[in-house]
N, C-alpha and C positions, 0 to 999 in steps of 0.2 A: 355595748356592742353585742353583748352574749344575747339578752334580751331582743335585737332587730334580726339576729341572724337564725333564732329561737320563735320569733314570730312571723318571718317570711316563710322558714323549713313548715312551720305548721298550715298557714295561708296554703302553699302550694298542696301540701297532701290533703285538703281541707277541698281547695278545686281540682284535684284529681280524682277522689274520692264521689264526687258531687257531678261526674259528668254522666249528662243524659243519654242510655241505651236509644237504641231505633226500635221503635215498636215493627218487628218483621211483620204485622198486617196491616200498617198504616199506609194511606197511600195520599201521596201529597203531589206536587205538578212537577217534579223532578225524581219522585219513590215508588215503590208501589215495595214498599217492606223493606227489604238489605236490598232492593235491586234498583238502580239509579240508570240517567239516563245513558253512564257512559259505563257500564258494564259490559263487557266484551264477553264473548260467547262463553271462550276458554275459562272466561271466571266463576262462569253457571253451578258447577259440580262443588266448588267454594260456598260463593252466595245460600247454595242452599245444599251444603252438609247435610243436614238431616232430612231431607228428601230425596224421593228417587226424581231424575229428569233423563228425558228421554225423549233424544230425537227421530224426528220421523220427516225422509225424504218424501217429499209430494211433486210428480213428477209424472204430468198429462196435461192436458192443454185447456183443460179449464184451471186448473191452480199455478199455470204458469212456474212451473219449476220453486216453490215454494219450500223451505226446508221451517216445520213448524217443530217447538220443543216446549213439551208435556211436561209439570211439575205435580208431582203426586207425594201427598204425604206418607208416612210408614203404613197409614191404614189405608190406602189403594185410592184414597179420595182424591180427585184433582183438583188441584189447585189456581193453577192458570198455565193458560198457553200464550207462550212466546210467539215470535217472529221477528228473527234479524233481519237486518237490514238489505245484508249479500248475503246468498246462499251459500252453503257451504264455505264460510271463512269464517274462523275461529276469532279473529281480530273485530270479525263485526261485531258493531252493537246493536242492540235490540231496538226495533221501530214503533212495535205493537205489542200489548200486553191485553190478552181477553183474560178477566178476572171471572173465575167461576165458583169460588169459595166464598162464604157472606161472614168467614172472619174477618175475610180483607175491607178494607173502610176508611173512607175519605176520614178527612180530619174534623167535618163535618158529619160524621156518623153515615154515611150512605154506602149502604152493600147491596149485594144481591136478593138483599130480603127487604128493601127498600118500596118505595113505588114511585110514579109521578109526581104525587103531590107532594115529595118529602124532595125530590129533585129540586121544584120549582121554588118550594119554601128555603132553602138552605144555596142555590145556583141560580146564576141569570142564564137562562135558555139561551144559544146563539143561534140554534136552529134548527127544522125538525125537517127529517126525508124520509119520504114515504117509499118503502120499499114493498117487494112482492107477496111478503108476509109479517112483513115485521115495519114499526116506524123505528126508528134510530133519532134520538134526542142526542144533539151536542149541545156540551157546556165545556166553551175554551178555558176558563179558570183554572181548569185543573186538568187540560189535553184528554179531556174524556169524553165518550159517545154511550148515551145509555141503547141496551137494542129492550124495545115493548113487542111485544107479541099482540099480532091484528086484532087477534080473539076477545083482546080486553080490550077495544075499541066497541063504540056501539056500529051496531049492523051496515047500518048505511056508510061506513067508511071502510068497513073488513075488506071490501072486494076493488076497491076503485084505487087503484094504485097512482091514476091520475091526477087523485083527490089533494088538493094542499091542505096540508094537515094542519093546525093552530093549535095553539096549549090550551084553550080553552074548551077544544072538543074532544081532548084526552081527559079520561077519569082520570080525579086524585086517586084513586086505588087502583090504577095499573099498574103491575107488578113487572119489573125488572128481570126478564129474564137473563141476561148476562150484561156487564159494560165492558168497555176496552178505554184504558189511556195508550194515547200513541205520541210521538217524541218526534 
């Protein structure tokens, strides 16, 4: 008896012991480090202790009354910007996460120091939109939008925003200029 009740007490501190941390710059189709899809605003200054966050009302009629919140490490670096769901309520949760730090990183290894080629190899494209300066690569796998900058397009596609873009006329070495997961 001493023996079962002597090797369960050890089992259990053995998997207590043994449970795995969240890597805070991992980001997976439900994380993007301590921050989950159901994180409520009010938990932000928690979540992320050792950073500053810092909201900012945007409030004009191109950003449609938007309240976005800034996460900066202790060294003034930014890290990502939020965006709730409903403005100004503390109970909402987050919709949008722009990742701007290339500690941050899919499970697959892809940050902001990534490029094209390393998207395509590692995500299945689900589709690409040509915007006015920039294309925006989505990959549902993981609720993320990578944004390219036109510049690292060849010439004939920088200017024509009419253009339907295909991954085959994007460099493998277009560079990542920011991604967003949204929820």
């Amino acid at each position: 008896m001493k023996k079962t009740v002597f090797s369960l007490v050890f089992i259990s501190l053995l998997c207590i012991g043994c449970k795995k941390e969240q890597n805070p710059f991992q980001i997976g189709k439900q994380h993007v480090g301590l921050l989950t899809d159901s994180t409520q605003v009010k938990d932000l200054k928690a979540v992320f202790a050792n950073d500053s966050v810092v909201s900012r009302l945007l409030d004009n009629e191109f950003t449609f009354n938007r309240t976005d919140i800034d996460v900066f490490d202790k060294s003034g670096n930014k890290l990502l910007t939020l965006t709730p769901k409903t403005v100004q309520d503390s109970t909402s949760t987050i919709e949008t996460i722009k990742v701007l730090d290339s500690r941050f990183k899919t499970e697959k290894g892809i940050s902001t120091n990534s490029t094209f080629g390393d998207i395509e190899t590692h995500y299945k494209i689900s589709s690409i939109q040509n915007t006015l300066k920039n294309i925006v690569v989505f990959v549902n796998d993981i609720n993320a939008f990578f944004t390219i900058s036109k510049s690292e397009l060849p010439a004939e596609l920088q200017f024509d925003t009419n253009a339907k873009i295909e991954a085959v006329q994007i460099p493998e070495k277009a560079k990542i200029k920011y991604f967003m997961i949204g929820w």
